[in-house]
Every structure is written in structure tokens, then in C-alpha cells.
Wavefront OBJ file of the C-alpha trace (Angstrom):
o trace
v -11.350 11.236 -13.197
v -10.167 8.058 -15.003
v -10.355 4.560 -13.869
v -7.184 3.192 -13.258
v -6.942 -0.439 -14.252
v -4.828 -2.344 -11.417
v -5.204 -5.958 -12.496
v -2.173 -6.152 -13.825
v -0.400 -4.848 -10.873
v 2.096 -7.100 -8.850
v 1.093 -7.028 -5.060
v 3.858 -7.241 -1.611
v 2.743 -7.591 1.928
v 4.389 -4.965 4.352
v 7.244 -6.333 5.937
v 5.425 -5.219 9.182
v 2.812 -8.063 8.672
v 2.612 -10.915 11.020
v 2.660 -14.495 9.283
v -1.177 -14.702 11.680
v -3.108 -12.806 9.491
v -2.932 -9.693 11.652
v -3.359 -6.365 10.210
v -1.638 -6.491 6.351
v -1.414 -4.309 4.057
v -0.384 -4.738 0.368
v 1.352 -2.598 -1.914
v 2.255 -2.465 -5.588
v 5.475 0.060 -7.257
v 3.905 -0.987 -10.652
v 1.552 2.156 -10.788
v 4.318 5.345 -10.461
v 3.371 8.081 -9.662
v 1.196 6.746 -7.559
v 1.140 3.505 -4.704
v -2.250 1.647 -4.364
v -2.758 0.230 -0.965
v -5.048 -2.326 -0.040
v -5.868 -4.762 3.586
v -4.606 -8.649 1.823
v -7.583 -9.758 3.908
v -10.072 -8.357 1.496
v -8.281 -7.901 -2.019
v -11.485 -7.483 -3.886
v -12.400 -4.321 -2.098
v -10.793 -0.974 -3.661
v -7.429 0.118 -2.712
v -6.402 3.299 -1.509
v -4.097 5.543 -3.743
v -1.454 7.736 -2.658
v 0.732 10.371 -4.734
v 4.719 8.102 -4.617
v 6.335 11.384 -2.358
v 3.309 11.263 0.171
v 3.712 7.492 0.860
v 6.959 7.879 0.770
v 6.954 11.010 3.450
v 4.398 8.687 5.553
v 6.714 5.449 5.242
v 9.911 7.297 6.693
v 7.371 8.553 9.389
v 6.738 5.610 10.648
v 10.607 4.202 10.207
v 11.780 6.984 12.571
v 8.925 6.807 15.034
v 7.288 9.980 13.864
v 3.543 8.801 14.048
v 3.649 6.993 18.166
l 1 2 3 4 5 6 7 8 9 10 11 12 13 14 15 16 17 18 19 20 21 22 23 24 25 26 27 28 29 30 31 32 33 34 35 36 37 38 39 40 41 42 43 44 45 46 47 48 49 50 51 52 53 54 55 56 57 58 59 60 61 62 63 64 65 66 67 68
């Protein structure tokens, strides 16, 4: 498998993250096919990446109330 290099990638807090510091996540559209995910209160560790149809399948999940 080959690194992916995601310095260059342009980061955006969830719009579900509270302005405390709560639980955020990050993510970038600047890596298609794929979405890396990260927690903004630790952006050095590794994000998580997920095929662009899986997040998006797990994002309208959680829009509709799926996942409660």
C-alpha cells in the first residue's frame, strides 16, 4: 500500500461540532476517492480514510436518524 501524502489537504470541522471543544471531527474533499477523517483535538495523529460512497452512505445515515 502507498503512503498517501495529506499535508497539502485543506481541513473543515463538522458542522455538528460545538464551538467548546467537544467531540470534532475534521474532514478534507481534497483527497477523492477517498475522505480522511481525523479528531481536530489531536491533528498530528493519523486520520482515518474512507472510500467517498461509504462516507457518504454513513453521512446520510446519520442525517435521517439511521444510526440512534
Amino acid at each position: 500500500m502507498r503512503a498517501i501524502d495529506m499535508t497539502t489537504v485543506t481541513w473543515r470541522k463538522s458542522s455538528y461540532s460545538n464551538p467548546d471543544g467537544g467531540a470534532c471531527l475534521e474532514v478534507s474533499d481534497d483527497l477523492s476517492p477517498a475522505v480522511p477523517v481525523r479528531d481536530s483535538k489531536a491533528p498530528d495523529r493519523p486520520a482515518l480514510l474512507f472510500a467517498a460512497g461509504s462516507w457518504s452512505s454513513f453521512v446520510a445515515a446519520v442525517r435521517t436518524g439511521a444510526l440512534r
